[in-house]
Structures are given as structure tokens and as C-alpha cells.
C-alpha positions as CSV (number, residue, x, y, z in Angstrom):
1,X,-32.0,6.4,-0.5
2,X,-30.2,8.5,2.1
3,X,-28.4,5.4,3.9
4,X,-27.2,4.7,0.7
5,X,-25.7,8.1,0.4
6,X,-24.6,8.0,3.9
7,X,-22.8,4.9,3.2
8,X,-20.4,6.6,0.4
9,X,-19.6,8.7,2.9
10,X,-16.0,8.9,4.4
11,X,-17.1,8.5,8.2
12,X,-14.5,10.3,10.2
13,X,-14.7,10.4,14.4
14,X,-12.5,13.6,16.1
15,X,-11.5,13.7,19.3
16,X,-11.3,17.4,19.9
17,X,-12.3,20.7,21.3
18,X,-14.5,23.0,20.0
19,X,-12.1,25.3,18.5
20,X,-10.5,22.3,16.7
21,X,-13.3,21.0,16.2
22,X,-14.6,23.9,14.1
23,X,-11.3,24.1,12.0
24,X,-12.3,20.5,10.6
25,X,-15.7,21.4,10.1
26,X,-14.1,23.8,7.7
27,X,-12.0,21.6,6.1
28,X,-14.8,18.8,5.1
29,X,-17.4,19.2,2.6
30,X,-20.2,17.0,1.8
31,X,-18.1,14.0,0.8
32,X,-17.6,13.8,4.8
33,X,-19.7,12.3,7.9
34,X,-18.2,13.5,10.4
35,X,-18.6,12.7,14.4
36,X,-17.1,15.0,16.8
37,X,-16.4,14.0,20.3
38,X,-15.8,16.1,23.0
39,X,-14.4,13.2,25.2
40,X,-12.6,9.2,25.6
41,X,-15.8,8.2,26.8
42,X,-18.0,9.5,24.1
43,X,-15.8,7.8,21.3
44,X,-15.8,4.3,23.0
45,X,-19.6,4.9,22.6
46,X,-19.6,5.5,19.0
47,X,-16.7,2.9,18.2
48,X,-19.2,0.6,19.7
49,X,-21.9,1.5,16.9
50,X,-19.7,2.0,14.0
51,X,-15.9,1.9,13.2
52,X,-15.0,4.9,11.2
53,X,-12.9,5.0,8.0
54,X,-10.1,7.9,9.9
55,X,-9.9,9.1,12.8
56,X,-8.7,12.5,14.0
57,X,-6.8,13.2,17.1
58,X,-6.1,16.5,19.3
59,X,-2.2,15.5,20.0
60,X,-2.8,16.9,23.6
61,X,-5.0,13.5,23.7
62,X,-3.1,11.3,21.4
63,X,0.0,11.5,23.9
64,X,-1.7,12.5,27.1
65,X,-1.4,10.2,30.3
66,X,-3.5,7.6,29.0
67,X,-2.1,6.8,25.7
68,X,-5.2,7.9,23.2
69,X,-3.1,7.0,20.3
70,X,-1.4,3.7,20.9
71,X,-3.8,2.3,22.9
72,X,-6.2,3.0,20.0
73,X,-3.6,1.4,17.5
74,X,-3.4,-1.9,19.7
75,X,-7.1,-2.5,19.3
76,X,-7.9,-1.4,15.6
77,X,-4.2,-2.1,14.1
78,X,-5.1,-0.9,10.4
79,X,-7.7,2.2,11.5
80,X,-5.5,5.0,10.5
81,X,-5.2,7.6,12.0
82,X,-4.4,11.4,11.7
83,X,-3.0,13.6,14.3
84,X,-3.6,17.5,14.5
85,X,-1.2,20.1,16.6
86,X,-1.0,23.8,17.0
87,X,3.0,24.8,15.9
88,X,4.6,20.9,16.2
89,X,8.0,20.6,16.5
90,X,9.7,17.3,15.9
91,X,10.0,15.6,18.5
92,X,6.2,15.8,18.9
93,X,6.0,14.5,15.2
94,X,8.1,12.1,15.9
95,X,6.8,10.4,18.8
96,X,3.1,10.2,16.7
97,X,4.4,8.2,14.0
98,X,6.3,6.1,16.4
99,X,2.8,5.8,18.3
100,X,1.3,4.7,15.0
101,X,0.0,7.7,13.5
102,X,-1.0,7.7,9.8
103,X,-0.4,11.0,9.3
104,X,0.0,14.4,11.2
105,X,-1.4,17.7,9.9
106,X,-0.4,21.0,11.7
107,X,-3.6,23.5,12.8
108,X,-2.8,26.2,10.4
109,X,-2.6,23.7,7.7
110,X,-5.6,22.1,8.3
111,X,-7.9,23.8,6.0
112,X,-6.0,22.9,3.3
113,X,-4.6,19.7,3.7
114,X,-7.1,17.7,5.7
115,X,-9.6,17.0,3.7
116,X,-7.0,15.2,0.9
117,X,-5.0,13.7,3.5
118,X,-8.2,12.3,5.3
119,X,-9.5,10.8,1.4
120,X,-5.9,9.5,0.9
121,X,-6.0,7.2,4.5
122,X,-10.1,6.3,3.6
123,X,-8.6,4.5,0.2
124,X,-6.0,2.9,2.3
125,X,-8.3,1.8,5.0
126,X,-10.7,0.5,2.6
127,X,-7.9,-1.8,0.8
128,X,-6.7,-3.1,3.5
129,X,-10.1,-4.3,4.9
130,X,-10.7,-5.7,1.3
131,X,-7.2,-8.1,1.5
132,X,-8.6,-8.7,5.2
133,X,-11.7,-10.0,4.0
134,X,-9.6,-12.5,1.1
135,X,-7.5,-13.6,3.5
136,X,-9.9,-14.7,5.8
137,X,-11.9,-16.7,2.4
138,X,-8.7,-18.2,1.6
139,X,-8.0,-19.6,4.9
140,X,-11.4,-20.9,5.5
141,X,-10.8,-22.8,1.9
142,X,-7.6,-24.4,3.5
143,X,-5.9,-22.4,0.4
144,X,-4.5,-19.3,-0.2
145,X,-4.5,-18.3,-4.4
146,X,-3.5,-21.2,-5.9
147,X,-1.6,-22.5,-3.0
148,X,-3.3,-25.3,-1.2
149,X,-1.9,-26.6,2.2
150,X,-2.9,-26.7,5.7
151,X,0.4,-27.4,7.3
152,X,2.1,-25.0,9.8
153,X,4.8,-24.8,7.1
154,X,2.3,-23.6,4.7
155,X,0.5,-21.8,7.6
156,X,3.6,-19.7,7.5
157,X,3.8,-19.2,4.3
158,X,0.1,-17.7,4.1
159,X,0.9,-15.8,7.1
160,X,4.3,-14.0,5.1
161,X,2.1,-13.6,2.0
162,X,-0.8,-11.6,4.5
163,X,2.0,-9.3,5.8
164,X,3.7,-8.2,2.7
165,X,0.6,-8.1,0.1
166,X,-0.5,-4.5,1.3
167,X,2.9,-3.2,0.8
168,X,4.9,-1.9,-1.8
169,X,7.6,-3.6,-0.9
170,X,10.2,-5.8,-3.2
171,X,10.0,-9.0,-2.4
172,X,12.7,-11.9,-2.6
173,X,11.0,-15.1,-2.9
174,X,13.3,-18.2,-2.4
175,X,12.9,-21.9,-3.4
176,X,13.8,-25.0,-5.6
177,X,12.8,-24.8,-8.9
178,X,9.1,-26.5,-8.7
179,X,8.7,-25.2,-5.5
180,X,6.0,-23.1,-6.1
181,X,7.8,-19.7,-6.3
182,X,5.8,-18.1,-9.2
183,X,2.0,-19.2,-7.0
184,X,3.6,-17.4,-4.2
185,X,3.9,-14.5,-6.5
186,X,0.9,-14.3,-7.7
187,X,-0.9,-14.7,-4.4
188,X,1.3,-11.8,-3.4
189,X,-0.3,-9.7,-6.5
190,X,-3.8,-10.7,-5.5
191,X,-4.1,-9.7,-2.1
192,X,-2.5,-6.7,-2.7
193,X,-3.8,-3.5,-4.2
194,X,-2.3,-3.7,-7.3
195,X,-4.2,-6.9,-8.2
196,X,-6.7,-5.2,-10.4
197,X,-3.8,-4.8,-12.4
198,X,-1.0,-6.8,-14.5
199,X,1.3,-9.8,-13.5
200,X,3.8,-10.2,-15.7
201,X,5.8,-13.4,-15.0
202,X,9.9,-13.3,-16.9
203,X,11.6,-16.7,-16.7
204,X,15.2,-15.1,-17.6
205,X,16.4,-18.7,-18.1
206,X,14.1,-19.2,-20.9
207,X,15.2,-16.2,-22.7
208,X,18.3,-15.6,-24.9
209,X,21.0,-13.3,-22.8
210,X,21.3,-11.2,-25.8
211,X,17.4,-10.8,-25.8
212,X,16.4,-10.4,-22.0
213,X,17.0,-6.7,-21.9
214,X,14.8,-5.8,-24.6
215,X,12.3,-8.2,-23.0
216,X,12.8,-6.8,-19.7
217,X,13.4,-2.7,-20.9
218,X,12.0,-2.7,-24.7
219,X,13.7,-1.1,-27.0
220,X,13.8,1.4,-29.7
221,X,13.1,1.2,-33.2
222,X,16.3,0.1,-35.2
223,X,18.2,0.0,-31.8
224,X,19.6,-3.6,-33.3
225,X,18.8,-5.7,-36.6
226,X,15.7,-6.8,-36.4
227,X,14.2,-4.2,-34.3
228,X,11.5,-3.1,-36.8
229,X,9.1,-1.1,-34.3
230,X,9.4,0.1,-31.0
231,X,8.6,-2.7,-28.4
232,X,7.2,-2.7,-24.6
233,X,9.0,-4.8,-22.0
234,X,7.6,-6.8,-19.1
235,X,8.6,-3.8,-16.7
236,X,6.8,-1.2,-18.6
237,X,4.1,-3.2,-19.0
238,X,4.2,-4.3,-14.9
239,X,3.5,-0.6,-14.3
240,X,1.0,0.0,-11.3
241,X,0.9,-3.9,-11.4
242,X,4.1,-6.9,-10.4
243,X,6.8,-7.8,-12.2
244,X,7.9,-11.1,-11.0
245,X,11.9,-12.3,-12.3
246,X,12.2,-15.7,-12.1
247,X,15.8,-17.2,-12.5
248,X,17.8,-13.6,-12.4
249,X,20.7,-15.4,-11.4
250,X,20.9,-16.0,-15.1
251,X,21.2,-12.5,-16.3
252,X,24.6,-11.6,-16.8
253,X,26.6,-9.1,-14.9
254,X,25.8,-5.9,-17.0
255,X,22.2,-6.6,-16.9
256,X,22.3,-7.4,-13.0
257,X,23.7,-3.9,-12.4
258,X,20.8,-1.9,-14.3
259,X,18.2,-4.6,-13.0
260,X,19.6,-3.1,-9.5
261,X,18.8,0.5,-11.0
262,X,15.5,-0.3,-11.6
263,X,14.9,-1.6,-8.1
264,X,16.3,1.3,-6.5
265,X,14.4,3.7,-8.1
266,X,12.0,2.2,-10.7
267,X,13.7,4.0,-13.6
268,X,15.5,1.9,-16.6
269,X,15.9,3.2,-20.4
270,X,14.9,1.2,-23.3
271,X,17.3,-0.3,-25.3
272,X,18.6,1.8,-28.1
273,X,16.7,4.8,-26.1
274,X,17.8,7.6,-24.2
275,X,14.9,8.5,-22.3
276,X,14.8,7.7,-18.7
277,X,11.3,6.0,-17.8
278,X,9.8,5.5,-14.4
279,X,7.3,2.8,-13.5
280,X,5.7,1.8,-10.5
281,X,6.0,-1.8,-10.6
């Protein structure tokens, strides 16, 4: 029973000195298993038993002579990690984040702030080991979603797919029609961490122009004849999940320009509306 509740732990290694050291014992609560220690040498022990979910770093050690904090990033490239300084100035913040630091909380925040920015990096950690572990399946398969190929074209392909899937990035997919455009998608939306939500596929060329706004936007009730109730579209209903556009180069001009909008910021009004809505899609 108590490895299992150990195991719903977020396991967090520090590198720090006792005076830091007790300021993040403040900050943590039972959620927390926490592993303190006091030197390089002790945490190459304990990386060799476990690999934590964060890990904290005295900046004193992150930049020191031997490097702490990149040299950490080059062998454990998606192990975040969270740097703590007494007074920071920018430059200092600067060259973490550079070094590959997930976050950076200052001393006399520490209290405060750790603990949520410590859960926050745990989720992140935790998804990305989860698209890891698909990608790996997929490959073994010699397929990746519904894509099926072993070629070093395709290779590529899988490997783009792997790189952009965690991200919330927008991502222009390029092809002739039959290509495949839509599987690559899709593959895209499950390895990433929005998969446990929506895709919603819009072929714009299958739509009438005077209808793919509403389809895209919604509208209002009696915005136009016809419009009997208010109605959903595809990016409304793509929230927290992926929209995927196939054939926007048939959306006329006007439409292209709020499209554009939406990208930017993720905001778009419905048709007949004049609420501004914001997805995250």
C-alpha cells in the first residue's frame, strides 16, 4: 500500500544547501517526495536509482564551472528542470533558460510559487514520457497512426511528426491532394497532449463559400435566413483539441484575413455575433 502511495508522488531531487534546502521543505506538502542533495556526486547516485519527475537547482551550481545545468539537459533532454536564486537579475535568468531551464523561481518567492510551478513541470514531464513511449510502439510496428512506411522518406516524416506533437505549435502541413495530409494530422493530434480530446477535420473545398464561416465560426440565431438556432463551428468545437483546414486556399480573401486572426490569437466572433470568443485549438 505505501509504494503505491509513494508512487503518486511527485519525486523531486534538489541540489542545494541547507538553507535552501529548508525553504523547499516549506514549500512542499505531502503531495511531494522529495530528495535533497548536498552535492554532484550524491545526485549521480540517486539518478542512478530513480529519475525524478523535476529537478531543482541552486543557480550557484546550475552555472558553476562544471555546467550542472546543461550538462544535465544533454543527458535527460525532457527532465525539466527548475532553477532557484537569491535577488536574480536578468542576465542570470537569462542565461538558465538559454541553459535549458524549465523554469526559475527567485528565493523569496519560493514559498509561494514552487510548489505550483514544480506540479505544472510534473504534468509536462509526465506527457511527454507518455508520446515517448507511443512513439517508440509506433516505430517498432513500422507505422506511425495510420501512416504505414518504413522508408527514410517516411522515417522523416515520423521523425517531424515526433518533434512537433508535444507542442502547441500551428502546423502547416504540405502535400498533393491524396497524399496523406489529413493521417499526418491526425498522428499529430495523437501523440500530442491534446489527443484525449477532439479532431475536427474542415475540407473548405467541400463547403459552399457562403457557408464556410458559419462552419468554421458558428453563428447566431437569425444572423441569415435560415439560421433558426444558434450553431457551433469546427473551431469552437476544436477547443483544447485540433482543428485541421484542409484546402484553405479555397476560402476567399475576407475569410483568409479573419482565419489569420484566429491563428494569431485564437479569438474569432460568430457570425451574426458580437462577442469575441477565445479557444485553444
Amino acid at each position: 500500500m505505501s509504494s503505491d502511495v509513494e508512487a503518486k508522488k511527485v519525486h523531486v531531487y534538489a541540489v542545494a544547501g541547507p538553507a535552501l534546502k529548508d525553504e523547499i521543505n516549506k514549500a512542499f506538502d505531502q503531495r511531494f517526495m522529495l530528495n535533497c542533495c548536498g552535492s554532484q556526486s550524491e545526485l549521480n547516485v540517486a539518478l542512478t536509482e530513480r529519475i525524478p519527475d523535476v529537478m531543482l537547482l541552486d543557480c550557484e551550481v546550475a552555472l558553476g564551472e562544471d555546467g550542472l545545468l546543461e550538462r544535465l539537459k544533454q543527458n535527460y533532454l525532457h527532465l525539466p528542470i527548475i532553477v532557484v536564486a537569491e535577488n536574480p537579475d536578468v542576465d542570470t535568468v537569462v542565461r538558465c533558460m538559454r541553459n535549458g531551464a524549465y523554469d526559475f523561481v527567485s528565493r523569496s518567492e519560493a514559498e509561494a510559487k514552487l510548489a505550483g510551478k514544480v506540479l505544472h513541470a510534473a504534468k509536462d514531464h509526465s506527457l511527454l514520457v507518455q508520446v515517448n513511449q507511443l512513439v517508440d510502439a509506433y516505430k517498432r510496428r513500422g507505422k506511425f497512426g495510420e501512416l504505414v512506411g518504413i522508408s527514410p522518406t517516411m522515417q522523416t516524416t515520423y521523425t517531424i511528426i515526433e518533434n512537433v506533437a508535444p507542442t502547441g505549435a500551428t502546423v502547416f502541413v504540405s502535400g498533393e491532394s491524396g497524399t496523406g495530409k489529413e493521417l499526418v494530422a491526425k498522428a499529430i493530434h495523437d501523440l500530442s497532449p491534446r489527443r484525449e480530446n477532439e479532431f475536427v477535420p474542415v475540407n473548405c473545398a467541400a463547403i459552399p463559400k457562403d457557408l464556410l464561416e458559419s462552419e468554421l465560426f458558428g453563428h447566431e440565431k437569425g444572423s441569415f435566413t435560415g439560421a433558426e438556432s444558434r450553431r457551433i463551428g469546427s473551431c469552437e468545437r476544436a477547443d483544447e483539441g485540433t482543428l485541421f483546414l484542409d484546402e484553405i486556399c479555397e476560402m476567399n480573401l475576407g475569410l483568409q484575413s479573419k482565419l489569420l486572426r484566429f491563428l494569431q490569437d485564437q479569438t474569432f466572433t460568430r457570425v451574426g455575433g458580437t462577442e469575441t470568443l477565445k479557444v485553444d485549438a
